[in-house]
C-alpha positions in Angstrom: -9.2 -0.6 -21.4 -11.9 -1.6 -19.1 -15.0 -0.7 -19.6 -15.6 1.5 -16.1 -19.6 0.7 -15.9 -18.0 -2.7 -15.9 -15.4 -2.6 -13.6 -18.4 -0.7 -11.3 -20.4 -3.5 -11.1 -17.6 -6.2 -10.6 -16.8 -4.0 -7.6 -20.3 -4.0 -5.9 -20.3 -7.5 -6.7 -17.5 -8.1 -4.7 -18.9 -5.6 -1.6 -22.1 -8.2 -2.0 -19.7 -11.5 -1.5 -17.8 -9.9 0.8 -21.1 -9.9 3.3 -22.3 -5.9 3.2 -25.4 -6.0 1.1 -26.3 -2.8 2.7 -23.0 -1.2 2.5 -22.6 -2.0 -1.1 -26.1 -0.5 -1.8 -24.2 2.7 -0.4 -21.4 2.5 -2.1 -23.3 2.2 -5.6 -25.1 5.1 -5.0 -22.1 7.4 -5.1 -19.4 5.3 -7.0 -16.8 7.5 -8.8 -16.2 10.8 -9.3 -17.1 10.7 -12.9 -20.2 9.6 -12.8 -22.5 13.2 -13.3 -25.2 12.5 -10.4 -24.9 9.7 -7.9 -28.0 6.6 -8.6 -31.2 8.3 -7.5 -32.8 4.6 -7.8 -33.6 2.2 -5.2 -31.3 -0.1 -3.5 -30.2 -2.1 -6.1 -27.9 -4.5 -3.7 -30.9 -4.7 -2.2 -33.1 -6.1 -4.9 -30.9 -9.0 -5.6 -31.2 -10.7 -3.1 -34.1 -10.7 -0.6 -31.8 -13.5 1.5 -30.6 -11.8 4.7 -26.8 -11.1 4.7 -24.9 -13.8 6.8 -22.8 -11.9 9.1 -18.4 -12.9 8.1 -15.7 -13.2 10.2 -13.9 -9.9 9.6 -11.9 -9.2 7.0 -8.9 -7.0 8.1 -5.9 -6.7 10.1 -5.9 -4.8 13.4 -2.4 -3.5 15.0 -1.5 -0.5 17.4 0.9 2.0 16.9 1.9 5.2 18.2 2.3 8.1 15.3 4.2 11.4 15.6 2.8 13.1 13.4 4.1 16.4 10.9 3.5 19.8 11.9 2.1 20.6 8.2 -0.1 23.2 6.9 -3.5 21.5 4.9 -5.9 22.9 2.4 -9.4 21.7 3.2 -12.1 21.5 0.9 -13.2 25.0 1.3 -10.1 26.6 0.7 -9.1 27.8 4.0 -5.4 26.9 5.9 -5.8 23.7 8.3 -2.9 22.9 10.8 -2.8 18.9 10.8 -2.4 18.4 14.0 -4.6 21.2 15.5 -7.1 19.4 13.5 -6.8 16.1 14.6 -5.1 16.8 18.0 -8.6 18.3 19.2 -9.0 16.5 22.5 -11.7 13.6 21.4 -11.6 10.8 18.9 -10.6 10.4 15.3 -10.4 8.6 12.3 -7.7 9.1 9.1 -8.0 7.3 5.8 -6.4 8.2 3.0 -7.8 8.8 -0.6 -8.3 10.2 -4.0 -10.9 11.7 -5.9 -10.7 9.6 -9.0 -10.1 6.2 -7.3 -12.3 3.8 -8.8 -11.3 0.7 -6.6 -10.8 0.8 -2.7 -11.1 4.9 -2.4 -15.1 4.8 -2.5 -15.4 1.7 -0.4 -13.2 3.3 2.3 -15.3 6.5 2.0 -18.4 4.7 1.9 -17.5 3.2 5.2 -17.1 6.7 7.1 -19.8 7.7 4.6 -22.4 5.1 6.4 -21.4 5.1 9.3 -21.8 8.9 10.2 -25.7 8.3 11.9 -24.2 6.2 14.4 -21.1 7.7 15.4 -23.4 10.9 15.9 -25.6 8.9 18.3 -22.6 7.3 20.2 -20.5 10.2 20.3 -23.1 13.2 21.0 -21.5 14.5 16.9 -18.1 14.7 19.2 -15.7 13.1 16.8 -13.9 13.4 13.9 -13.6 12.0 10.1 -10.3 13.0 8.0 -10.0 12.7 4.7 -5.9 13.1 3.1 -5.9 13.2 -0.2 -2.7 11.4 -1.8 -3.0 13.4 -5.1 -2.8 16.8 -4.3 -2.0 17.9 -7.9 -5.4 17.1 -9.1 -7.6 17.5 -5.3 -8.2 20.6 -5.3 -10.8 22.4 -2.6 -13.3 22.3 -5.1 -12.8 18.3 -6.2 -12.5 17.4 -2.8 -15.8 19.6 -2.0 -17.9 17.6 -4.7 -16.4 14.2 -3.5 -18.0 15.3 -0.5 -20.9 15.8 -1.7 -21.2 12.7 -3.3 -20.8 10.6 0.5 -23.2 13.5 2.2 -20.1 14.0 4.6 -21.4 15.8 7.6 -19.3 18.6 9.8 -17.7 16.0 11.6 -16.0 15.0 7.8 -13.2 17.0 7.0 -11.5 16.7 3.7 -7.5 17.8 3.0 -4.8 18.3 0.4 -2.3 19.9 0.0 1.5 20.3 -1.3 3.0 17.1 -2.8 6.0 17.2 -0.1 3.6 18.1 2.9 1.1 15.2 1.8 4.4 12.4 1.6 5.3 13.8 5.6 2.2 12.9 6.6 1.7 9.3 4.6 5.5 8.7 6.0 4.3 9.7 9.5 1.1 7.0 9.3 3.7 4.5 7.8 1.4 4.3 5.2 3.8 5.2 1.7 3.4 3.3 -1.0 5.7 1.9 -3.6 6.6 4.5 -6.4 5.0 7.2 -7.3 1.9 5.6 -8.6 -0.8 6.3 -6.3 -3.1 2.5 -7.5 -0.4 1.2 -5.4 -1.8 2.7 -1.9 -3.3 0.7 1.2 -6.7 0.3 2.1 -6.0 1.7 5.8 -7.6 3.3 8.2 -6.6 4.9 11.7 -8.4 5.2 14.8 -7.4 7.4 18.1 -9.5 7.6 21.5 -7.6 11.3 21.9 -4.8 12.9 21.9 -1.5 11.1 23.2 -3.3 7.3 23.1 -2.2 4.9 20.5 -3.7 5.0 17.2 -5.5 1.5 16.0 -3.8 0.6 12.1 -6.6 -1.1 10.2 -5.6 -2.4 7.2 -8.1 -3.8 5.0 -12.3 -2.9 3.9 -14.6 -2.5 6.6 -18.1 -2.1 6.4 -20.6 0.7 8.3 -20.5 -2.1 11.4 -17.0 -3.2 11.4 -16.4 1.0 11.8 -18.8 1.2 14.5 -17.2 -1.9 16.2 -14.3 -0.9 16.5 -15.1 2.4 17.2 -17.4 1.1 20.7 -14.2 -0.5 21.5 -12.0 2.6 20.9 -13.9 4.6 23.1 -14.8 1.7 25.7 -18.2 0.7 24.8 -19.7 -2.6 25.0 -20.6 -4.1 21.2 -16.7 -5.0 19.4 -16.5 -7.7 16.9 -14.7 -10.2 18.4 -11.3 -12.0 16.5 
Protein backbone atom coordinates (compact mmCIF):
# COMPACT_ATOMS: atom_id res chain seq x y z
CA UNK A 1 0.00 0.00 0.00
CA UNK A 2 1.18 3.39 -0.66
CA UNK A 3 2.60 5.16 1.73
CA UNK A 4 -0.19 8.35 1.83
CA UNK A 5 2.63 11.09 2.90
CA UNK A 6 3.96 9.81 -0.28
CA UNK A 7 1.33 9.76 -2.51
CA UNK A 8 0.74 13.55 -0.92
CA UNK A 9 3.71 14.83 -2.25
CA UNK A 10 3.66 13.09 -5.70
CA UNK A 11 0.38 14.92 -5.97
CA UNK A 12 1.62 18.54 -5.23
CA UNK A 13 4.29 17.65 -7.38
CA UNK A 14 2.10 17.20 -10.13
CA UNK A 15 -0.13 20.64 -9.19
CA UNK A 16 3.64 22.28 -9.41
CA UNK A 17 4.24 20.76 -13.23
CA UNK A 18 0.98 21.31 -14.02
CA UNK A 19 1.75 25.33 -13.82
CA UNK A 20 -0.11 26.38 -10.26
CA UNK A 21 2.68 26.96 -7.83
CA UNK A 22 0.27 28.97 -5.95
CA UNK A 23 -2.61 26.74 -6.12
CA UNK A 24 -0.65 23.75 -5.08
CA UNK A 25 0.70 25.75 -2.10
CA UNK A 26 -3.16 25.79 -1.24
CA UNK A 27 -3.93 22.59 -1.86
CA UNK A 28 -0.92 21.28 0.59
CA UNK A 29 -2.14 23.13 3.23
CA UNK A 30 -5.43 21.26 3.58
CA UNK A 31 -4.68 17.90 1.81
CA UNK A 32 -6.82 14.96 3.13
CA UNK A 33 -9.19 14.44 5.53
CA UNK A 34 -6.87 12.48 7.67
CA UNK A 35 -4.38 14.52 8.27
CA UNK A 36 -5.28 15.97 12.14
CA UNK A 37 -4.56 19.88 11.44
CA UNK A 38 -4.07 21.28 7.97
CA UNK A 39 0.21 22.63 7.50
CA UNK A 40 0.35 25.72 9.62
CA UNK A 41 3.93 26.33 7.76
CA UNK A 42 4.81 28.52 5.02
CA UNK A 43 4.24 28.04 1.42
CA UNK A 44 6.11 25.21 0.82
CA UNK A 45 5.33 25.27 -3.25
CA UNK A 46 6.46 28.39 -2.77
CA UNK A 47 10.04 27.75 -1.44
CA UNK A 48 10.95 25.48 -4.27
CA UNK A 49 11.15 27.41 -6.61
CA UNK A 50 11.61 31.17 -6.49
CA UNK A 51 11.20 31.01 -10.67
CA UNK A 52 7.89 32.61 -11.61
CA UNK A 53 5.26 30.16 -12.83
CA UNK A 54 4.97 30.10 -16.69
CA UNK A 55 1.40 30.59 -17.39
CA UNK A 56 0.04 26.81 -19.62
CA UNK A 57 -2.30 26.44 -22.13
CA UNK A 58 -5.29 25.06 -20.19
CA UNK A 59 -5.71 21.84 -19.34
CA UNK A 60 -9.47 20.84 -19.59
CA UNK A 61 -12.38 20.27 -21.74
CA UNK A 62 -15.11 22.85 -22.03
CA UNK A 63 -18.83 21.77 -23.44
CA UNK A 64 -22.42 23.15 -22.80
CA UNK A 65 -25.25 21.42 -21.80
CA UNK A 66 -28.66 21.92 -20.58
CA UNK A 67 -29.43 19.76 -17.17
CA UNK A 68 -32.88 19.02 -15.72
CA UNK A 69 -32.19 18.45 -12.73
CA UNK A 70 -34.01 15.99 -9.65
CA UNK A 71 -36.43 17.37 -7.36
CA UNK A 72 -34.40 15.70 -4.34
CA UNK A 73 -34.31 16.52 -0.75
CA UNK A 74 -30.28 17.19 0.57
CA UNK A 75 -28.70 17.08 3.88
CA UNK A 76 -26.19 19.98 4.25
CA UNK A 77 -23.44 20.01 6.44
CA UNK A 78 -25.35 21.32 9.35
CA UNK A 79 -27.90 18.95 9.37
CA UNK A 80 -30.80 20.83 8.15
CA UNK A 81 -33.23 19.62 4.96
CA UNK A 82 -31.97 21.35 1.47
CA UNK A 83 -34.27 21.20 -1.62
CA UNK A 84 -31.64 20.79 -4.60
CA UNK A 85 -33.01 22.86 -6.84
CA UNK A 86 -34.32 25.66 -4.54
CA UNK A 87 -30.71 25.70 -3.68
CA UNK A 88 -29.25 26.08 -6.81
CA UNK A 89 -32.20 27.48 -8.78
CA UNK A 90 -31.73 30.88 -6.68
CA UNK A 91 -31.85 33.36 -9.49
CA UNK A 92 -27.79 34.10 -9.83
CA UNK A 93 -24.83 32.00 -10.69
CA UNK A 94 -23.43 28.69 -9.61
CA UNK A 95 -21.02 26.27 -9.52
CA UNK A 96 -21.48 22.04 -8.77
CA UNK A 97 -18.55 19.71 -8.29
CA UNK A 98 -18.81 16.65 -7.05
CA UNK A 99 -16.73 15.00 -4.07
CA UNK A 100 -15.81 12.99 -1.20
CA UNK A 101 -14.38 13.45 2.10
CA UNK A 102 -11.68 10.87 2.06
CA UNK A 103 -10.56 11.47 -1.65
CA UNK A 104 -6.92 11.59 -1.65
CA UNK A 105 -6.47 12.35 -5.52
CA UNK A 106 -8.63 14.83 -7.59
CA UNK A 107 -11.39 15.62 -4.59
CA UNK A 108 -8.87 18.25 -2.81
CA UNK A 109 -7.60 19.78 -6.01
CA UNK A 110 -11.26 20.35 -7.16
CA UNK A 111 -12.00 21.76 -3.73
CA UNK A 112 -9.00 23.68 -3.57
CA UNK A 113 -9.98 25.33 -6.77
CA UNK A 114 -13.51 26.75 -5.28
CA UNK A 115 -11.42 26.85 -2.10
CA UNK A 116 -8.96 29.70 -3.75
CA UNK A 117 -10.90 31.13 -5.60
CA UNK A 118 -13.63 32.36 -3.05
CA UNK A 119 -11.77 36.22 -2.59
CA UNK A 120 -12.36 36.87 -6.04
CA UNK A 121 -15.62 35.64 -6.82
CA UNK A 122 -16.71 37.79 -3.72
CA UNK A 123 -15.18 40.94 -5.39
CA UNK A 124 -16.67 40.15 -8.88
CA UNK A 125 -19.87 39.01 -7.80
CA UNK A 126 -20.76 41.59 -4.69
CA UNK A 127 -20.69 37.51 -2.42
CA UNK A 128 -23.84 36.91 -4.97
CA UNK A 129 -23.09 33.45 -6.09
CA UNK A 130 -22.91 30.15 -5.16
CA UNK A 131 -20.47 27.02 -4.45
CA UNK A 132 -22.05 23.40 -4.17
CA UNK A 133 -20.49 20.72 -2.93
CA UNK A 134 -22.37 16.76 -3.65
CA UNK A 135 -20.98 14.39 -1.92
CA UNK A 136 -20.87 10.92 -3.95
CA UNK A 137 -20.45 8.84 -0.65
CA UNK A 138 -23.29 9.54 1.34
CA UNK A 139 -22.85 6.50 3.59
CA UNK A 140 -19.77 7.81 5.19
CA UNK A 141 -20.48 12.13 4.52
CA UNK A 142 -22.26 12.81 7.10
CA UNK A 143 -23.15 16.70 8.23
CA UNK A 144 -20.46 16.47 10.57
CA UNK A 145 -17.61 15.05 7.97
CA UNK A 146 -18.69 17.26 5.46
CA UNK A 147 -18.61 20.26 8.21
CA UNK A 148 -14.84 19.55 9.07
CA UNK A 149 -13.99 19.16 5.23
CA UNK A 150 -15.20 22.50 5.23
CA UNK A 151 -13.32 23.63 7.52
CA UNK A 152 -10.35 22.42 6.19
CA UNK A 153 -10.90 24.73 2.54
CA UNK A 154 -12.24 27.87 4.98
CA UNK A 155 -15.43 27.54 2.74
CA UNK A 156 -17.32 30.80 3.13
CA UNK A 157 -21.41 31.20 3.13
CA UNK A 158 -21.44 31.17 -0.40
CA UNK A 159 -20.01 27.19 0.00
CA UNK A 160 -22.55 24.88 0.59
CA UNK A 161 -21.88 21.33 1.26
CA UNK A 162 -24.55 18.24 0.56
CA UNK A 163 -25.24 14.49 1.08
CA UNK A 164 -27.67 12.65 1.24
CA UNK A 165 -29.45 9.14 0.49
CA UNK A 166 -27.53 6.82 -1.78
CA UNK A 167 -30.60 6.71 -4.43
CA UNK A 168 -31.14 10.59 -4.18
CA UNK A 169 -27.26 11.28 -4.67
CA UNK A 170 -27.27 8.67 -8.13
CA UNK A 171 -30.54 11.10 -9.47
CA UNK A 172 -28.62 13.84 -9.25
CA UNK A 173 -24.94 12.43 -10.64
CA UNK A 174 -27.37 10.83 -13.53
CA UNK A 175 -28.95 14.31 -14.01
CA UNK A 176 -25.20 16.14 -14.45
CA UNK A 177 -24.33 13.04 -16.72
CA UNK A 178 -21.69 12.64 -14.51
CA UNK A 179 -22.10 8.63 -13.17
CA UNK A 180 -19.29 6.68 -13.07
CA UNK A 181 -18.55 3.08 -13.77
CA UNK A 182 -19.49 0.64 -10.94
CA UNK A 183 -19.98 1.33 -7.81
CA UNK A 184 -16.45 2.31 -6.88
CA UNK A 185 -16.47 5.91 -6.27
CA UNK A 186 -12.00 6.24 -7.40
CA UNK A 187 -13.70 5.90 -10.64
CA UNK A 188 -15.50 9.53 -10.66
CA UNK A 189 -14.74 12.61 -13.02
CA UNK A 190 -12.84 15.58 -12.24
CA UNK A 191 -15.94 17.86 -13.33
CA UNK A 192 -17.20 20.93 -12.63
CA UNK A 193 -20.46 22.90 -13.70
CA UNK A 194 -21.11 26.40 -14.21
CA UNK A 195 -24.63 28.26 -14.68
CA UNK A 196 -25.09 32.23 -15.24
CA UNK A 197 -28.87 31.56 -13.68
CA UNK A 198 -31.60 29.82 -13.69
CA UNK A 199 -32.88 28.38 -17.16
CA UNK A 200 -29.26 29.23 -19.14
CA UNK A 201 -27.06 26.34 -20.13
CA UNK A 202 -24.78 24.98 -17.71
CA UNK A 203 -20.81 25.02 -18.88
CA UNK A 204 -19.42 20.99 -18.30
CA UNK A 205 -15.75 21.25 -17.37
CA UNK A 206 -14.03 18.35 -17.24
CA UNK A 207 -10.66 18.36 -16.05
CA UNK A 208 -8.33 20.36 -12.90
CA UNK A 209 -8.52 23.96 -12.93
CA UNK A 210 -6.67 26.23 -10.95
CA UNK A 211 -7.96 29.54 -8.74
CA UNK A 212 -7.53 31.52 -12.34
CA UNK A 213 -8.81 29.07 -14.78
CA UNK A 214 -12.22 29.26 -12.20
CA UNK A 215 -12.18 32.84 -12.31
CA UNK A 216 -11.83 32.81 -16.12
CA UNK A 217 -14.27 31.13 -16.87
CA UNK A 218 -16.42 32.42 -14.38
CA UNK A 219 -15.84 36.45 -16.08
CA UNK A 220 -17.00 34.78 -19.13
CA UNK A 221 -19.99 33.10 -17.54
CA UNK A 222 -21.23 36.16 -16.29
CA UNK A 223 -20.00 38.44 -19.38
CA UNK A 224 -16.96 39.96 -18.03
CA UNK A 225 -13.96 40.85 -19.87
CA UNK A 226 -10.67 38.53 -18.71
CA UNK A 227 -11.54 34.60 -20.24
CA UNK A 228 -8.71 32.36 -21.06
CA UNK A 229 -8.74 32.08 -24.47
CA UNK A 230 -8.60 28.18 -26.40
Amino acid sequence: MVNPRYKRLFNAAFLLLYGEITFAGDVMQGWVLSDPKPMERGNAARQLSEEPAKPLAHNYTRSEALYSLPNVQMVDKEGSDVGLRQLIDYGGPVMVQFIFATCSTICPVLSASFASAQPELDALAGRTYRLVSISIDPEQDTPERLGEYAKRFKAGKNWHFLTGSRDDVSKVLRAFDAAYTGNNKMYHKSLTFMRSEPGANWIRIEGLLGKNEIISEYKSLIGLPGQLKD
